[in-house]
C-alpha positions, 0 to 999 in steps of 0.5 A: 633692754639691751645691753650696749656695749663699746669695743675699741681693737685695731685687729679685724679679726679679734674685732670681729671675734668678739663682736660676733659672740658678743652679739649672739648673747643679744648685746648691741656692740658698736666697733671701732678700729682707731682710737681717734675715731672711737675717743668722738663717741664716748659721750654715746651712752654705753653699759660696758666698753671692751678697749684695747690698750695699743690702738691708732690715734688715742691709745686705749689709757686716755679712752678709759680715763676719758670714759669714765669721767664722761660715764662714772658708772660704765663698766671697763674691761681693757685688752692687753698684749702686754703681761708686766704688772705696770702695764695692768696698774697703768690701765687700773689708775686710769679707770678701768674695772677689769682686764684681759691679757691677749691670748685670751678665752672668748668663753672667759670674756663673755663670762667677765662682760656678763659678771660686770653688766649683772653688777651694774645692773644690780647696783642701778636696782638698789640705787632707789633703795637708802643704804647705811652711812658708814661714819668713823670719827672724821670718815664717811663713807655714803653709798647713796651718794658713792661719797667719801669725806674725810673731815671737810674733804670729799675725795674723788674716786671711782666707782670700784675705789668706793665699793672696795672702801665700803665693802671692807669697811661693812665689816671693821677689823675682818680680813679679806682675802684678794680673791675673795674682794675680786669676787665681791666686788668685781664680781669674778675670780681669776689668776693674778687678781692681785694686780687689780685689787692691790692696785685699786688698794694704793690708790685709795691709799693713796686719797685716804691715807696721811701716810699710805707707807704706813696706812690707818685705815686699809691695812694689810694683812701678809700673806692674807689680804686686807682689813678696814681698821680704825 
C-alpha cells in the first residue's frame, strides 16, 4: 500500500524539491502552500505529515497540534528556519515526532520520512500481538492500549511520550543515553538529539511527576542521559 504523505511549505521551490524525491520512493504526496488551506484537510488519512513552521494563514504549531489529536498515531516531521532551542521544543509540545532545520539534506529527510513510516508500520504490525503491562505500585503503564494511569488518574500523552515512558521503564534503573533513546525510539540518530528527547522528557515530567524540579520516576543521569526508577 502507499504511503501517503502531507506536506505543508510556502516555498515553491522547496515544496517541489521534496515532493519530487519523495515521490520518486512511490509515496503519494499531497502539497499545500497556505496553512489555511492545508488546516481543512487534516481529517484526510495521512501516514506522515512534513509542515513547515512559518506558513500563510494557520502556522505549521496549530497544524501539528490540530493533526495529531485528529490522527494520534501520524508521524510528524516540522521544517524549520529557526535554529534557537525554543523554537524546536515549541514544535515538540505541540506534537511533533521530529524536526529539520532548513538548510537541510533532501538525502537526510528521505532517510527521517523512511525511519519514522518503517516505525509506524512496525508498531501497527505488533498492535494484534498482547504486550506486557508495566505496573509499579500506582503506575501503569499499558501498551495494548498507549495507557498511562497513575493511581485512578489516565494521563493523556502522545504516541512518542508513552513510548519513551515504556521503553525506559522495559528496564528499571539502566541509563540510557539521549542518542541511544533517539535511535530507539525515533528511530534515527542526529546532531542536537538533546533538543527532541530532553523535551519530550519534561513533558512527561511534566503528567507523571508530583514535583518534575525533583522527579521519581525519570530521573537523570548528568553528563549520560535517563533512567526510569521506583
Amino acid at each position: 500500500m502507499t504511503n501517503k504523505i502531507l506536506l505543508v511549505e510556502d516555498s515553491l521551490d522547496i515544496a517541489n524539491i521534496i515532493s519530487i524525491n519523495l515521490s520518486m520512493m512511490d509515496y503519494q504526496v499531497a502539497v499545500f502552500h497556505d496553512g489555511s488551506e492545508a488546516y481543512k484537510q487534516l481529517n484526510h488519512p495521512y501516514d506522515l505529515a512534513i509542515l513547515d513552521i512559518t506558513l500563510p494563514g494557520t502556522d505549521g504549531l496549530k497544524l501539528c497540534k490540530r493533526l495529531r489529536q485528529l490522527q494520534p498515531d501520524i508521524a510528524i516531521i516540522m521544517l524549520t528556519a529557526k535554529t534557537t532551542e525554543l523554537d524546536v521544543v515549541k514544535g515538540l509540545e505541540n506534537g511533533a515526532d521530529d524536526y529539520l532545520t532548513k538548510p537541510f539534506s533532501v538525502l537526510e529527510l528521505q532517510a527521517r520520512v523512511k525511519a519514522h513510516l518503517r516505525r509506524n508500520q512496525g508498531k501497527q504490525q505488533l498492535e494484534t500481538a498482547s504486550k506486557e503491562v508495566l505496573t509499579f505500585g500506582e503506575l501503569t503503564i499499558d501498551p495494548n492500549l498507549y495507557r498511562i494511569q497513575l493511581s485512578d488518574t489516565v494521563l493523556e500523552c502522545t504516541a512518542k511520550e508513552f513510548e519513551l515512558l515504556y521503553f525506559l521503564a522495559q528496564q528499571p534503573q539502566r541509563v540510557f543515553s539521549r542518542e541511544e533513546l533517539l535511535h530507539s525510539i525515533w528511530g534515527c540518530r542526529r546532531e542536537g538529539s538533546a533538543h527532541t528527547v530532553n523535551s519530550t522528557v519534561n513533558r512527561l515530567r511534566s503528567k507523571l511527576e508530583t514535583d518534575p524540579a525533583n522527579p521519581f520516576w525519570l530521573k537523570t543521569v548528568w553528563g549520560v542521559g535517563y533512567k526510569f526508577s521506583y
